[in-house]
N, C-alpha and C positions, 0 to 999 in steps of 0.2 A: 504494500500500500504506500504511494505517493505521500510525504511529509507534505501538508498544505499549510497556507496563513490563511488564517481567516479573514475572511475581507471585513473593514469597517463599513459599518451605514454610514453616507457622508452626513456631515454636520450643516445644518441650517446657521446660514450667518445674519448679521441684523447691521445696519449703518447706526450711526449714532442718530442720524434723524428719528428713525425709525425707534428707536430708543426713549428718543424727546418723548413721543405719542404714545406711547406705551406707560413712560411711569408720570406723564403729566410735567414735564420739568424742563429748565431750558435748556437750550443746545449747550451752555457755556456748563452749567454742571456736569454734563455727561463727559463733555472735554475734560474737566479737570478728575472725574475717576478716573477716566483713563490716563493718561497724563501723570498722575499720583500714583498708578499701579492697583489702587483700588478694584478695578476693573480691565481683566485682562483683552486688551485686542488685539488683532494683527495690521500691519498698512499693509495696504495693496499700491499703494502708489506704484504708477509704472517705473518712477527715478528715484534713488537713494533722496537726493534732493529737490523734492518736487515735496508739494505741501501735502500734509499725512492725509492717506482714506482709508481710513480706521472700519474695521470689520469685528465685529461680538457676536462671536459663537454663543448656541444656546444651551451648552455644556456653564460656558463661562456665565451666560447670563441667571442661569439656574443660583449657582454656589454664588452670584454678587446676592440675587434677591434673598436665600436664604439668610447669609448675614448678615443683614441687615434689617430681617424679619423681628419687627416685635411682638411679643408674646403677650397674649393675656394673661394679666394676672386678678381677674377677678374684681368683682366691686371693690373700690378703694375706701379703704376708711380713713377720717380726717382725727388726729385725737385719742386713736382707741375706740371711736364710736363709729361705727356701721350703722 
């Protein structure tokens, strides 16, 4: 029997626009996750030096939304009193 690799599903990419519209936010936030590393993407720009065109996989977009996911914790009480 043949040793095979398994092929991967390709991965669905997102623009940062598309990003915008998705979590409601401006373009200039999305920039700076990524930017910051907070948010992994890849450029595709055709030139090293040509201006970035940032792509986010939905691998990476998964694990950004996750942590930064807030949890409920329940009716909050002010004092001690509920």
């Amino acid at each position: 029997m043949a040793n095979r690799k398994r092929a991967r599903a390709p991965q669905t990419y997102y623009s940062p626009d598309e990003l915008v519209e998705r979590w409601g936010v401006d373009a200039g936030r999305v920039s700076e996750w990524i930017e910051s590393g907070e948010l992994t993407a890849i450029n595709v720009a055709s030139a090293s030096d040509a201006q970035p065109d940032y792509r986010v996989g939905i691998l990476e977009i998964s694990l950004f939304e996750k942590r930064r996911r807030v949890h409920d914790r329940g009716p909050s009480s002010v004092g001690g009193v509920e």
